[in-house]
Biopython code that builds the backbone (N, CA, C, O; Angstrom):
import numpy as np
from Bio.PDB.StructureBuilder import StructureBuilder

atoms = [
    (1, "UNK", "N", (-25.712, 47.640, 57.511)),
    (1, "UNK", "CA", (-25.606, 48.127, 56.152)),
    (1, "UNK", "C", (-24.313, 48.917, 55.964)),
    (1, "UNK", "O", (-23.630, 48.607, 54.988)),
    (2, "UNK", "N", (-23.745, 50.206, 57.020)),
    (2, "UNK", "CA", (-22.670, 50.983, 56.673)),
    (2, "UNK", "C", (-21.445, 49.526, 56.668)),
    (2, "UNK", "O", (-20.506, 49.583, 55.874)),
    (3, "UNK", "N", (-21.547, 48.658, 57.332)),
    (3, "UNK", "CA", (-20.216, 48.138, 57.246)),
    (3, "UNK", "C", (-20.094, 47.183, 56.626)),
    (3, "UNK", "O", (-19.064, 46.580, 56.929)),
    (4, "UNK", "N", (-21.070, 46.404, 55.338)),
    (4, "UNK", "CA", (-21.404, 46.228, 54.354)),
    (4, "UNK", "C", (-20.193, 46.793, 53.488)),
    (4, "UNK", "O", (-19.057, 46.394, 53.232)),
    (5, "UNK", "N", (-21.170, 48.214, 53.066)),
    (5, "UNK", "CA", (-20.517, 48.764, 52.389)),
    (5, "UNK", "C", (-18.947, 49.132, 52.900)),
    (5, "UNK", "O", (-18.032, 48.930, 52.103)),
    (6, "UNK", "N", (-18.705, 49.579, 54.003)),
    (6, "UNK", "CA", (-17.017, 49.424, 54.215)),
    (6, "UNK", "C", (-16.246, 48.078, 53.720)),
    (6, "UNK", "O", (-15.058, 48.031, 53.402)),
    (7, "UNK", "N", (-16.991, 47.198, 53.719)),
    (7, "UNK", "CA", (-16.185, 46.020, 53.657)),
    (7, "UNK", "C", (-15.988, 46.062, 52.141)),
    (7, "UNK", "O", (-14.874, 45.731, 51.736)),
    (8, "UNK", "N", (-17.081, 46.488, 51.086)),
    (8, "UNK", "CA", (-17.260, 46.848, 50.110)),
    (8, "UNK", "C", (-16.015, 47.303, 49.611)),
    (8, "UNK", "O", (-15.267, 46.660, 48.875)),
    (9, "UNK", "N", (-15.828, 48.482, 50.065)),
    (9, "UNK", "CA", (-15.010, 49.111, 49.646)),
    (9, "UNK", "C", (-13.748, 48.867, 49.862)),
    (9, "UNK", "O", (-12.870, 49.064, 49.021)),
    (10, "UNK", "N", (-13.552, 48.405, 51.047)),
    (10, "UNK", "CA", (-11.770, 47.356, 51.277)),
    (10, "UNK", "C", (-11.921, 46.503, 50.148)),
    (10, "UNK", "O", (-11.221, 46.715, 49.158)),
    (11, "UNK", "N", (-12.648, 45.673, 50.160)),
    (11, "UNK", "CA", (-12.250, 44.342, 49.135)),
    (11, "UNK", "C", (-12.096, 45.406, 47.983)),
    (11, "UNK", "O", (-10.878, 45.493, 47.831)),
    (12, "UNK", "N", (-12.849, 46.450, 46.897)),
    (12, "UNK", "CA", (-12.253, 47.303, 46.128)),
    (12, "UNK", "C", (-11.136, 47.494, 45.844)),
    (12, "UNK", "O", (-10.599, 47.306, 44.753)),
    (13, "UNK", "N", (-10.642, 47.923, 46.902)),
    (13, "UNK", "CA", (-8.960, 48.711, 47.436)),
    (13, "UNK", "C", (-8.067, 47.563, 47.187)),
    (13, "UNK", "O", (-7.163, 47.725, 46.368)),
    (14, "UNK", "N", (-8.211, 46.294, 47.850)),
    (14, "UNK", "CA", (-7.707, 45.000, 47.227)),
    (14, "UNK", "C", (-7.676, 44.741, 46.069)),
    (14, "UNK", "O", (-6.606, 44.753, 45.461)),
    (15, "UNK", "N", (-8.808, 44.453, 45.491)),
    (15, "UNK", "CA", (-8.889, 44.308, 44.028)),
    (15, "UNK", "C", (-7.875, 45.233, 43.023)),
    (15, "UNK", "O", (-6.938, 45.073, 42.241)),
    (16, "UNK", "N", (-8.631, 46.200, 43.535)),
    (16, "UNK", "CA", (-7.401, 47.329, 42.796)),
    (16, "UNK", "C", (-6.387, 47.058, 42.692)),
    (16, "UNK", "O", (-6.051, 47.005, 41.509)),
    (17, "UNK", "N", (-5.186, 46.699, 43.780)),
    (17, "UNK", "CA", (-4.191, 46.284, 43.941)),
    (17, "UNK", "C", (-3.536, 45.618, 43.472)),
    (17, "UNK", "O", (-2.320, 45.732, 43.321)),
    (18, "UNK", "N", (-4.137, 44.897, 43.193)),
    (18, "UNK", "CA", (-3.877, 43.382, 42.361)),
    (18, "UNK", "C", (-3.405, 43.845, 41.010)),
    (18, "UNK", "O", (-2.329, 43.366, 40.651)),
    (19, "UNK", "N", (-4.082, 44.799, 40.079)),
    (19, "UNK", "CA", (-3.362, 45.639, 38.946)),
    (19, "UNK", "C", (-2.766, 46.215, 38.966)),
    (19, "UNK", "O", (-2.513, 46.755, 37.889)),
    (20, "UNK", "N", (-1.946, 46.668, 40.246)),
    (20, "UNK", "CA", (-0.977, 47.661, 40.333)),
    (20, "UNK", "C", (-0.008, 47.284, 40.131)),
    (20, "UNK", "O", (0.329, 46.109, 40.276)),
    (21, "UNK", "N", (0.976, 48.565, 39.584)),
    (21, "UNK", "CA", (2.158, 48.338, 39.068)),
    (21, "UNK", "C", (3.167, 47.487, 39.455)),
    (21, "UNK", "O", (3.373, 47.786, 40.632)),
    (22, "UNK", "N", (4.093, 46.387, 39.069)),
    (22, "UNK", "CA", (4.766, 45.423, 40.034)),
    (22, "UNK", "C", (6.031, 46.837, 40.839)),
    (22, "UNK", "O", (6.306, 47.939, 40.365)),
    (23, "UNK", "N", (6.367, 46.408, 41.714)),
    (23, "UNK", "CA", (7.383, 46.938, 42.120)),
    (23, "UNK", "C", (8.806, 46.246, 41.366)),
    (23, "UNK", "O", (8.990, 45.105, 40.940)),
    (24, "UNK", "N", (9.884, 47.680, 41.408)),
    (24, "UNK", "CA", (10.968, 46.787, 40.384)),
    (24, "UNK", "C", (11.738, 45.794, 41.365)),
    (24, "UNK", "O", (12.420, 44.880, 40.902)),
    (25, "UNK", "N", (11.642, 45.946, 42.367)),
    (25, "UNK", "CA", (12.429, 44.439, 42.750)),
    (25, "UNK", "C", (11.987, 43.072, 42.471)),
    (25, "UNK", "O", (12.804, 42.152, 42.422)),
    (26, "UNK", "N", (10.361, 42.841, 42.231)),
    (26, "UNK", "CA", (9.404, 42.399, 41.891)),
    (26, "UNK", "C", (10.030, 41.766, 40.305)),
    (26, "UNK", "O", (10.403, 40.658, 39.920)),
    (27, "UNK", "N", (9.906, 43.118, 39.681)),
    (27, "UNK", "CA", (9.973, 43.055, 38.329)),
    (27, "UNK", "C", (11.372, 42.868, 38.072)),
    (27, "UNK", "O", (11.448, 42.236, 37.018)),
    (28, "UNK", "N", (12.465, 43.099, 38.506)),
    (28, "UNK", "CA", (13.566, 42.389, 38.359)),
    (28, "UNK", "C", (13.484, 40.795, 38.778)),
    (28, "UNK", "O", (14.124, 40.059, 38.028)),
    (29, "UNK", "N", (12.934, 40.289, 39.643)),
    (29, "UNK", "CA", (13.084, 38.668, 40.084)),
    (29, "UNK", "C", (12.744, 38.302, 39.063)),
    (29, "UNK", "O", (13.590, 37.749, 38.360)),
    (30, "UNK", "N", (11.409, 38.452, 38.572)),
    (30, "UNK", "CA", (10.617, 37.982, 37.340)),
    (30, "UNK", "C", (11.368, 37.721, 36.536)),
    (30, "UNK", "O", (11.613, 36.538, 36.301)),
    (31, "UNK", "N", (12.067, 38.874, 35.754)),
    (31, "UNK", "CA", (13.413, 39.116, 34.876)),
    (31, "UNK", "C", (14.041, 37.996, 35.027)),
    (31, "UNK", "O", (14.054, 37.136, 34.146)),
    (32, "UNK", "N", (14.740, 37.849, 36.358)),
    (32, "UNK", "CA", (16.015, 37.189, 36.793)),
    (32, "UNK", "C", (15.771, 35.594, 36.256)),
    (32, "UNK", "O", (16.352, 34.897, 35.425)),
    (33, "UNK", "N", (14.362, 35.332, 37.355)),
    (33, "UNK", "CA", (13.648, 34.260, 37.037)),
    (33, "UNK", "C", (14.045, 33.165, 35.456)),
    (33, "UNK", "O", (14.486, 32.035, 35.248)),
    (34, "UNK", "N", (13.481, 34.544, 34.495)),
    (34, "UNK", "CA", (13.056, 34.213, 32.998)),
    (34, "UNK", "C", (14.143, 34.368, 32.243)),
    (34, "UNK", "O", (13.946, 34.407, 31.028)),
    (35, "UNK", "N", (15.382, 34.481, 32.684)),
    (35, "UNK", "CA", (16.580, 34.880, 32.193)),
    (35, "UNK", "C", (16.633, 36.117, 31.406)),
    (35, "UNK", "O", (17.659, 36.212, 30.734)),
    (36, "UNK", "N", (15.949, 36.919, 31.326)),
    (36, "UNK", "CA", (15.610, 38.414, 30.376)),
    (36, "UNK", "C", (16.833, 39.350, 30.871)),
    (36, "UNK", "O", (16.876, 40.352, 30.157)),
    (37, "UNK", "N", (17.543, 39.350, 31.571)),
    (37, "UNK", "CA", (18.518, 39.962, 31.872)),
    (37, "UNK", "C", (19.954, 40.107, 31.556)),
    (37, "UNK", "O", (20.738, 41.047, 31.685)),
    (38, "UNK", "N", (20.133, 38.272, 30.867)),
    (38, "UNK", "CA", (20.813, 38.312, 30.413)),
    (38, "UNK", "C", (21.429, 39.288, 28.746)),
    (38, "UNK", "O", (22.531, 39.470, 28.229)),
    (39, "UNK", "N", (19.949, 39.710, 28.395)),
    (39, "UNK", "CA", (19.666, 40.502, 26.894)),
    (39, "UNK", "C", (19.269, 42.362, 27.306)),
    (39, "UNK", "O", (19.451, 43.357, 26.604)),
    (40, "UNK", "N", (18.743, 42.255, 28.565)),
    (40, "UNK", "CA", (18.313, 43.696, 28.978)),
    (40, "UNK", "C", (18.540, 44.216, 30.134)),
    (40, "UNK", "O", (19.031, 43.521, 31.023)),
    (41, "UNK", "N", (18.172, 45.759, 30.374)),
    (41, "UNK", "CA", (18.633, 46.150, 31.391)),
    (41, "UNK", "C", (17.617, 47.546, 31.811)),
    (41, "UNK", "O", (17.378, 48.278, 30.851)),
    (42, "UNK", "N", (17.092, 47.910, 32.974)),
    (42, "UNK", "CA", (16.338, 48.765, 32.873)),
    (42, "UNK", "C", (17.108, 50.230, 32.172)),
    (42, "UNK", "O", (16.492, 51.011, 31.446)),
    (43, "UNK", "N", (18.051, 50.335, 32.426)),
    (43, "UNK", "CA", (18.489, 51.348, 31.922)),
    (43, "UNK", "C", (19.387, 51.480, 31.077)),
    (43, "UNK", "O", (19.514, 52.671, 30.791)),
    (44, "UNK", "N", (20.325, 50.597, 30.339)),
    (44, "UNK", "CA", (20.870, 50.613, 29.581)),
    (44, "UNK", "C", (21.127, 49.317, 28.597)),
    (44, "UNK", "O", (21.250, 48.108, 28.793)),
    (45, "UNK", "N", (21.141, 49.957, 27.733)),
    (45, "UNK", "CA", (21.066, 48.536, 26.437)),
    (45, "UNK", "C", (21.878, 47.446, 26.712)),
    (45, "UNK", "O", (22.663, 48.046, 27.446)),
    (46, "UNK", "N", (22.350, 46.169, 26.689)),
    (46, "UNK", "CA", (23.014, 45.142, 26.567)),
    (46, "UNK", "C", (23.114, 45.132, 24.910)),
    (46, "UNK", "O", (23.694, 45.865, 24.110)),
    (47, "UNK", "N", (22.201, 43.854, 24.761)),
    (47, "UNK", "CA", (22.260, 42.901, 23.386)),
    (47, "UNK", "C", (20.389, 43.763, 23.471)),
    (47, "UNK", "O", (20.258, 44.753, 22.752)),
    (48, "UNK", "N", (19.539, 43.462, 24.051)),
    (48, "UNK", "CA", (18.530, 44.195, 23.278)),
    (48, "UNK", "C", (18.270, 45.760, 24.329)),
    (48, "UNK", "O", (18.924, 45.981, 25.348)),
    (49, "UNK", "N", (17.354, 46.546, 23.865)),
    (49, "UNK", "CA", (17.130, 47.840, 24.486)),
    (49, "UNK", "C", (16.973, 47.952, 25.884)),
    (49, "UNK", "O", (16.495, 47.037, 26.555)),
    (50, "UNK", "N", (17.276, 48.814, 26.262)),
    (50, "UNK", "CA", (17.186, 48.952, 27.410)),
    (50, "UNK", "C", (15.281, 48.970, 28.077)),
    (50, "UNK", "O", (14.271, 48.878, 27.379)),
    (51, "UNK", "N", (15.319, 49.042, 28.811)),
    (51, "UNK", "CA", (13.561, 49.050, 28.798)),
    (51, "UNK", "C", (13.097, 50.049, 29.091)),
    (51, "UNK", "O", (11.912, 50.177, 28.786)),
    (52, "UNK", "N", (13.547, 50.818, 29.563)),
    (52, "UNK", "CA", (13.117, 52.486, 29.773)),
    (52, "UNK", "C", (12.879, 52.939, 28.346)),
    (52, "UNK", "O", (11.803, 53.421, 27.994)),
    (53, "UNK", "N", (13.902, 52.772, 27.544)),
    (53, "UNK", "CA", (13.860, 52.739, 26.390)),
    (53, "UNK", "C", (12.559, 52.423, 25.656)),
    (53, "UNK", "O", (11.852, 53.159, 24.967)),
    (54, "UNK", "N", (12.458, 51.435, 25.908)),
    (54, "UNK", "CA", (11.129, 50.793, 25.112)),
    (54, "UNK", "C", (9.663, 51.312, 25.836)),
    (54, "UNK", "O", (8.585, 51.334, 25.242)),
    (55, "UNK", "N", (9.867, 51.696, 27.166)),
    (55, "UNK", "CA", (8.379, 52.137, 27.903)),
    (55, "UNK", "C", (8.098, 53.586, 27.427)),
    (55, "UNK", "O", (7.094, 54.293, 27.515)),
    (56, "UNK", "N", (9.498, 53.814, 26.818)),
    (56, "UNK", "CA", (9.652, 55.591, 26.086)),
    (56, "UNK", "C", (8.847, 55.507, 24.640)),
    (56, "UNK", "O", (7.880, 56.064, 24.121)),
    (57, "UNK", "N", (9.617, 54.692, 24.364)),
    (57, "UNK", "CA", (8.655, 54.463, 22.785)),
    (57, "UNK", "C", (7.589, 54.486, 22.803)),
    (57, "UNK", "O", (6.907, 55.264, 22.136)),
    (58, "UNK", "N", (6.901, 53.112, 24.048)),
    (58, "UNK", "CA", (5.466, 52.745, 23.465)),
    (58, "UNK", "C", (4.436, 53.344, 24.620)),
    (58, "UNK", "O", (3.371, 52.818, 24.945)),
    (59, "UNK", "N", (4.969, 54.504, 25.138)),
    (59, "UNK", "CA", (4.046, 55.450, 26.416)),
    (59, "UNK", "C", (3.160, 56.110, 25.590)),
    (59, "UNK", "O", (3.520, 56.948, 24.764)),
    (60, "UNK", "N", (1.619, 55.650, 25.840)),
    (60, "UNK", "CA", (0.602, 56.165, 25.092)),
    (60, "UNK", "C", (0.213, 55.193, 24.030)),
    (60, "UNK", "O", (-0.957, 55.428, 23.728)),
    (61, "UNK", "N", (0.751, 54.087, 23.257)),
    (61, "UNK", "CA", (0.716, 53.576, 22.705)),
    (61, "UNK", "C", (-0.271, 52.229, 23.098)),
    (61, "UNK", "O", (0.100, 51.228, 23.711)),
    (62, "UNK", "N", (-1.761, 52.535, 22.511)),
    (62, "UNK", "CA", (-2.701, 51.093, 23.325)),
    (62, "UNK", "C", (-2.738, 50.081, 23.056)),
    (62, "UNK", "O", (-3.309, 49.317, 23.834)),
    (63, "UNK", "N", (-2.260, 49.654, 22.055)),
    (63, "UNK", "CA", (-1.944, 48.650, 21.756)),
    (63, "UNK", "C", (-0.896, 48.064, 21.796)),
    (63, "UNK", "O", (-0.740, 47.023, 21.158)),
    (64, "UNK", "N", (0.300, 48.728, 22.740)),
    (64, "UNK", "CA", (1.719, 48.191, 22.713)),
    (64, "UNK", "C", (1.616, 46.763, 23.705)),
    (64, "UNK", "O", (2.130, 45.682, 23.417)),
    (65, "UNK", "N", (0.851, 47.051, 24.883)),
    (65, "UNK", "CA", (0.814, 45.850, 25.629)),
    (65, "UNK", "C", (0.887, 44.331, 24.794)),
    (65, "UNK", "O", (1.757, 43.467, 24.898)),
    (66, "UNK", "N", (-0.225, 44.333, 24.017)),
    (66, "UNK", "CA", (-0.568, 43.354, 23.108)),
    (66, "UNK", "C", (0.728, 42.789, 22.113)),
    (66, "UNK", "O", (1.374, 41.744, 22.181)),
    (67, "UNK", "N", (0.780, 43.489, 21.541)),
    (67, "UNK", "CA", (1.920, 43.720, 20.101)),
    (67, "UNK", "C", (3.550, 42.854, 20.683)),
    (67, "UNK", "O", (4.263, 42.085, 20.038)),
    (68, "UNK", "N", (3.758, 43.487, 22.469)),
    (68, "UNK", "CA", (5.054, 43.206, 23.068)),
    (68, "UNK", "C", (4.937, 41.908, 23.898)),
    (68, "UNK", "O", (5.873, 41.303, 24.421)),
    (69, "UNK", "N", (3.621, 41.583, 23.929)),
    (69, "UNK", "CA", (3.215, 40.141, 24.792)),
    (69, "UNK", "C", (3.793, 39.006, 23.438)),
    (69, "UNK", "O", (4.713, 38.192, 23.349)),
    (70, "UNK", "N", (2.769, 39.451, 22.575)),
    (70, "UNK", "CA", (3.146, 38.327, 21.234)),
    (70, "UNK", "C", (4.869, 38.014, 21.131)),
    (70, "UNK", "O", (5.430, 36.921, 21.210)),
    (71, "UNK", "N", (5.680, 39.837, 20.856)),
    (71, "UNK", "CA", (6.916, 39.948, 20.450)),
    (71, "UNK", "C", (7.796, 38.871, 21.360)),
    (71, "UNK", "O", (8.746, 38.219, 20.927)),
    (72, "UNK", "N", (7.268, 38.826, 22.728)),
    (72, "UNK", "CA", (8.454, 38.110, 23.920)),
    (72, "UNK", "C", (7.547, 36.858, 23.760)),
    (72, "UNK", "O", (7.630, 36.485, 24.930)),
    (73, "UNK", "N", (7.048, 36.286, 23.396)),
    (73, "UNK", "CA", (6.781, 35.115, 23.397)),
    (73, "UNK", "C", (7.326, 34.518, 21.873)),
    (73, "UNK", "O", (7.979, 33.474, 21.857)),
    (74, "UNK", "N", (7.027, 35.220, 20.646)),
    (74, "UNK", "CA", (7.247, 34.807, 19.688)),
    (74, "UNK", "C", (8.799, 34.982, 19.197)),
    (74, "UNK", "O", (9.261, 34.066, 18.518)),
    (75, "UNK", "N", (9.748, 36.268, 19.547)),
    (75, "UNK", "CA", (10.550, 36.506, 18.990)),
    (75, "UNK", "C", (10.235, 37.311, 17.798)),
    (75, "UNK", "O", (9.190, 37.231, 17.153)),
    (76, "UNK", "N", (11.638, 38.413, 17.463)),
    (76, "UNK", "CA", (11.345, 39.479, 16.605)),
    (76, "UNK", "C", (12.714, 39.869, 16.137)),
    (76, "UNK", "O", (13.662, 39.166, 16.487)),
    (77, "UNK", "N", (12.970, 41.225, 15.160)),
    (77, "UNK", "CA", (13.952, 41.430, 14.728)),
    (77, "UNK", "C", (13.467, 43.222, 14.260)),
    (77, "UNK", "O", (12.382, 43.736, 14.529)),
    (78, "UNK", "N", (14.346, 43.730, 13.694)),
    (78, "UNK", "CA", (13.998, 45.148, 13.637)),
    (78, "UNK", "C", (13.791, 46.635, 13.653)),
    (78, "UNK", "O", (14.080, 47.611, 12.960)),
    (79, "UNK", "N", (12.863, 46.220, 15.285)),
    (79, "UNK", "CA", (12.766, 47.489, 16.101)),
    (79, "UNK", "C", (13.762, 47.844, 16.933)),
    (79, "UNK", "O", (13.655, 48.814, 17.683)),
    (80, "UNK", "N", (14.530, 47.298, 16.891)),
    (80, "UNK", "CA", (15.573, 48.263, 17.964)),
    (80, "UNK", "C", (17.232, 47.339, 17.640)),
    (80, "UNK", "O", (18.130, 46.918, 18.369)),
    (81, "UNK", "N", (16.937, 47.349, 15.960)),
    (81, "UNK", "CA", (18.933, 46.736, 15.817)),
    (81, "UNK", "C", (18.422, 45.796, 14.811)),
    (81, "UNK", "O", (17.280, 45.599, 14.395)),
    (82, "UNK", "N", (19.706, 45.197, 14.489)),
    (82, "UNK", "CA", (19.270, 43.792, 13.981)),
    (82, "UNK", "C", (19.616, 42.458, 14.625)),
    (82, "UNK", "O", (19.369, 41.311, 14.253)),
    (83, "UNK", "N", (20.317, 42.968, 15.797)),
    (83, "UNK", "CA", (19.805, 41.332, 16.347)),
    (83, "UNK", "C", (18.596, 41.054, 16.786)),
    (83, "UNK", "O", (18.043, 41.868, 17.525)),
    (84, "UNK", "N", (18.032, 40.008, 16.465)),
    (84, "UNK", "CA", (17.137, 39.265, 17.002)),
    (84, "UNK", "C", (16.578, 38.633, 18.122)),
    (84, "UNK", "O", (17.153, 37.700, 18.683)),
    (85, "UNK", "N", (15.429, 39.106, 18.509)),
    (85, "UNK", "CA", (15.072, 38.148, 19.775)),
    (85, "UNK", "C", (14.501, 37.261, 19.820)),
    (85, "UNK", "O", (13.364, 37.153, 19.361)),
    (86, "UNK", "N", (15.091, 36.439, 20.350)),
    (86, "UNK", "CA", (14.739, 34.459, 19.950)),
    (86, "UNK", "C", (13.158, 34.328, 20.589)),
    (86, "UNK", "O", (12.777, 35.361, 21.140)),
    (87, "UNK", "N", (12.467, 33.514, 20.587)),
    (87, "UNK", "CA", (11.113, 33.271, 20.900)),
    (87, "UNK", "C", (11.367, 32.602, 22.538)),
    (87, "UNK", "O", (12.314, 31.834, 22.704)),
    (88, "UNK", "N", (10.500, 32.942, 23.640)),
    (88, "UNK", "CA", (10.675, 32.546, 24.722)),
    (88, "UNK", "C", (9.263, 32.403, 25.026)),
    (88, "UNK", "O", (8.503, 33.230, 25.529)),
    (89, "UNK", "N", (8.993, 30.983, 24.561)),
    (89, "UNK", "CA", (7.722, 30.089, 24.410)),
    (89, "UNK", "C", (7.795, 28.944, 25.766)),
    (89, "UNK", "O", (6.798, 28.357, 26.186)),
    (90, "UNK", "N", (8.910, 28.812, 26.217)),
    (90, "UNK", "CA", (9.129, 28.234, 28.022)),
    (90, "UNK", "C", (8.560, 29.370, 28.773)),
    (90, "UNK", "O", (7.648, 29.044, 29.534)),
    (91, "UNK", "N", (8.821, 30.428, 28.752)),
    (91, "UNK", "CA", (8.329, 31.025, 29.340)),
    (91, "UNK", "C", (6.353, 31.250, 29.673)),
    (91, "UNK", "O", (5.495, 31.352, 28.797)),
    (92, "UNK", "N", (6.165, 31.267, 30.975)),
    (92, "UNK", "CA", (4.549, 31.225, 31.043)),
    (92, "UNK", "C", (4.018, 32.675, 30.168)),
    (92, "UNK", "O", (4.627, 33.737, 30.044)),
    (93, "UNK", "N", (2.610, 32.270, 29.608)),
    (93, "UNK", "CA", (1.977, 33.712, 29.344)),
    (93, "UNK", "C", (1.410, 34.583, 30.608)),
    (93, "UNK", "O", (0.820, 35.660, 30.528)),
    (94, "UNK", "N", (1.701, 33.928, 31.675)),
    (94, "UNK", "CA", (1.514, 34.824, 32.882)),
    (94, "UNK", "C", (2.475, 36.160, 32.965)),
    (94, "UNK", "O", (2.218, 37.363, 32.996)),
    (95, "UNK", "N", (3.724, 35.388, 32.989)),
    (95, "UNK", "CA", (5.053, 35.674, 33.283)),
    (95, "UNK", "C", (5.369, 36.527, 32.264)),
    (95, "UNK", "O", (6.084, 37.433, 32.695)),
    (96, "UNK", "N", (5.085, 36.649, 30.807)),
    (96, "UNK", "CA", (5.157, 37.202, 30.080)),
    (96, "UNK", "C", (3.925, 38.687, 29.939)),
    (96, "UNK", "O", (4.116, 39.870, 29.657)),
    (97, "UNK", "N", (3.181, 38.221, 30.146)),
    (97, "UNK", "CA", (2.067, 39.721, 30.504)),
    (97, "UNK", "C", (2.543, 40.302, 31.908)),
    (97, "UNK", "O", (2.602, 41.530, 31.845)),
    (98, "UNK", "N", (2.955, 39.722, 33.346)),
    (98, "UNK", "CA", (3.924, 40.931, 34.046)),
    (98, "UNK", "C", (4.882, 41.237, 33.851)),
    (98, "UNK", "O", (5.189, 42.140, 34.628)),
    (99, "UNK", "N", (5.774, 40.952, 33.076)),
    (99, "UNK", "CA", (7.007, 41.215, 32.547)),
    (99, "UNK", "C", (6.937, 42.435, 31.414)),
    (99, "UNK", "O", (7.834, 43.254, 31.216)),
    (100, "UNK", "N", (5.561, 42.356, 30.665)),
    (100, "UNK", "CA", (5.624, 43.734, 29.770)),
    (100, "UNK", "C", (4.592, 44.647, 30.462)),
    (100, "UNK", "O", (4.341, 45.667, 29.820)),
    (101, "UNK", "N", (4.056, 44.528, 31.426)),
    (101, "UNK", "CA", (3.504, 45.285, 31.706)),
    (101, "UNK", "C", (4.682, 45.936, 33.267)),
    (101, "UNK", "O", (4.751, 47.042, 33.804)),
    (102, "UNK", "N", (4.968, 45.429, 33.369)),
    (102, "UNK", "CA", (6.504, 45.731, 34.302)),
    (102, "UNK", "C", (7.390, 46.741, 33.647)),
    (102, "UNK", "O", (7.968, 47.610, 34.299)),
    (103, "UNK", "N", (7.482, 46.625, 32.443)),
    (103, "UNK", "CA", (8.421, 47.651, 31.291)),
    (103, "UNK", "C", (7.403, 48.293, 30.629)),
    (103, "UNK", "O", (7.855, 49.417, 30.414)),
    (104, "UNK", "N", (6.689, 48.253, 30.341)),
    (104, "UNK", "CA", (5.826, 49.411, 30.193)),
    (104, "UNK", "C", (5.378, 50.488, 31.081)),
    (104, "UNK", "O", (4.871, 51.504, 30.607)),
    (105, "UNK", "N", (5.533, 50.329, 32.316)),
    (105, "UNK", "CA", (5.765, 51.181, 33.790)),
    (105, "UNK", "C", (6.503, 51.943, 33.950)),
    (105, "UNK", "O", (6.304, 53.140, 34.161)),
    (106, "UNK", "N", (7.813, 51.197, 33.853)),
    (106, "UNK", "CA", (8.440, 52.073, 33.847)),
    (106, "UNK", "C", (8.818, 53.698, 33.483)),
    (106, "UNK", "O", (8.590, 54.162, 32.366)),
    (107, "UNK", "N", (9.395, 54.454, 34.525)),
    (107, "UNK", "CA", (9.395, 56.202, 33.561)),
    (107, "UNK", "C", (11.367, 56.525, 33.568)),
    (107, "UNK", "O", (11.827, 57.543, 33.050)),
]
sb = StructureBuilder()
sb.init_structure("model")
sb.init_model(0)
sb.init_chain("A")
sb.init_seg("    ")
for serial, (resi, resn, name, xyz) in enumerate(atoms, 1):
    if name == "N":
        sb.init_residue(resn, " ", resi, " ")
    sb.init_atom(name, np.array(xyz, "f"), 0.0, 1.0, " ", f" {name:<3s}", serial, name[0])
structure = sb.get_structure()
């Protein structure tokens, strides 16, 4: 029974894991991957915001996850200038939910 429950609790610790934050080398490949780099930068603006930037804005914000999944898939204009960000619909919705949840991490 105790090692049951130990095992219990490893697979937990795993599980857990699995939601944890990407690491940025991680979260840069991804980037690199999806070409997002060519438009951003963790720390300083290019052509769109920087992403620190944007994890500044929407820290606390519960519904930002959602709102920024749609935005990088659909494309937007607006919030941060007026150029526009084109829709990146090649891109997977996998790839696109660690990618904002990667910049939303960020501090």
């Amino acid at each position: 029974m105790k090692l049951w429950v130990a095992l219990a609790g490893v697979g937990l610790l795993v599980a857990g894991n699995a939601n944890a934050a990407m690491s940025q080398a991680d979260g840069l490949a991804l980037a690199q991957k999806n070409a997002c780099l060519t438009c951003h930068s963790i720390d300083h603006k290019i052509v769109g915001p920087a992403w620190k930037d944007v994890a500044a804005k929407y820290r606390g914000d519960k519904g930002a996850e959602a709102r920024l999944i749609a935005k990088v898939k659909n494309g937007g204009a607006g919030n941060w200038g007026s150029v526009p960000m084109p829709p990146n619909s090649q891109v997977s919705d996998a790839d696109i939910k660690a990618l904002v949840k990667f910049v939303l991490s960020l501090k």
